[in-house]
C-alpha positions as CSV (number, residue, x, y, z in Angstrom):
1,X,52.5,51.9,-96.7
2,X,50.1,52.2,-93.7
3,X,50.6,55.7,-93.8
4,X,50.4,56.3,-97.6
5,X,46.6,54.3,-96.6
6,X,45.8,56.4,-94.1
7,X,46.4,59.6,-96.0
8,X,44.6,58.3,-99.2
9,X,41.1,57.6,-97.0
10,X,41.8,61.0,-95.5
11,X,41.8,62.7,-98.9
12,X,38.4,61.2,-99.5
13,X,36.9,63.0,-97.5
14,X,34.1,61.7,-95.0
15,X,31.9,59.4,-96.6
16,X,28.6,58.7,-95.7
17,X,28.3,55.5,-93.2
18,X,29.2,52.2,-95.2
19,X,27.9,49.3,-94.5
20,X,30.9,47.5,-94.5
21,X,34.3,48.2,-93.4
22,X,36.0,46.9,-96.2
23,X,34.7,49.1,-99.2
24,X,36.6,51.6,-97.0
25,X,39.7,50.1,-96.9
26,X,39.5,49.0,-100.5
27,X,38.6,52.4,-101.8
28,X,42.0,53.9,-99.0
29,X,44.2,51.1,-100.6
30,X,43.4,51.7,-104.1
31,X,44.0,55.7,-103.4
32,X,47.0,54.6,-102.4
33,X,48.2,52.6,-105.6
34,X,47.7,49.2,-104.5
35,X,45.6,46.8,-107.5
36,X,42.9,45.6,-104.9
37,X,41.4,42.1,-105.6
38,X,37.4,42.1,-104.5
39,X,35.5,39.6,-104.0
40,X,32.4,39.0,-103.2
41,X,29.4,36.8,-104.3
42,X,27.0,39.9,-106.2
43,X,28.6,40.4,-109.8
44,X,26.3,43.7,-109.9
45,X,28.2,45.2,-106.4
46,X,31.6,44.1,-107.2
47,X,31.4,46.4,-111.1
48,X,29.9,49.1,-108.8
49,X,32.9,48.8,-106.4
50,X,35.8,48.2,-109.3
51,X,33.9,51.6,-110.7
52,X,34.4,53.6,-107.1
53,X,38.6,52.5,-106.6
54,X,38.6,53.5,-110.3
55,X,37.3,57.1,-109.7
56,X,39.5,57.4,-106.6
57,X,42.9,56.7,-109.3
58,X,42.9,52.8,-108.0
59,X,42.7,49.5,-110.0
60,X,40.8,46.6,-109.1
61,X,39.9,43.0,-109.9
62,X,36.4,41.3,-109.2
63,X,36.0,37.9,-108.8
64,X,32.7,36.6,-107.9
65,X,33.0,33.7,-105.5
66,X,30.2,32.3,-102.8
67,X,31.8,30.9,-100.3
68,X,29.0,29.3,-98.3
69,X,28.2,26.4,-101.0
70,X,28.7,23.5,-99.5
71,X,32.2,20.9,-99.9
72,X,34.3,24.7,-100.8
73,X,35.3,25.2,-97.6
């Protein structure tokens, strides 16, 4: 599988710098066929994300969670 990941980010190309390490690896992985589960506390940025695995052949879920309220962790 790692290698089926590595091939899929190869294939897109070199993107410009992302701010975040993980919208790379969740665009490689859903390349690569896995359903990648996102989530993230912006409702607006995870539709944008589930829209950039979809153009890349992947599926995705979004679920908007915020992890920093207070008594969730």
């Amino acid at each position: 599988m790692i290698s089926d990941i590595a091939k899929a980010a190869a294939q897109l190309g070199d993107p410009p710098i992302r701010k975040r390490i993980g919208l790379s690896i969740a665009l490689a992985l859903g390349a690569a066929g896995a359903h990648v589960a996102l989530l993230a506390r912006r409702e607006d940025r995870l539709a944008e994300i589930v829209t950039e695995i979809k153009t890349v052949g992947g599926t995705a879920s979004a679920i908007p969670v915020a992890l920093t309220q207070s008594g969730l962790a």
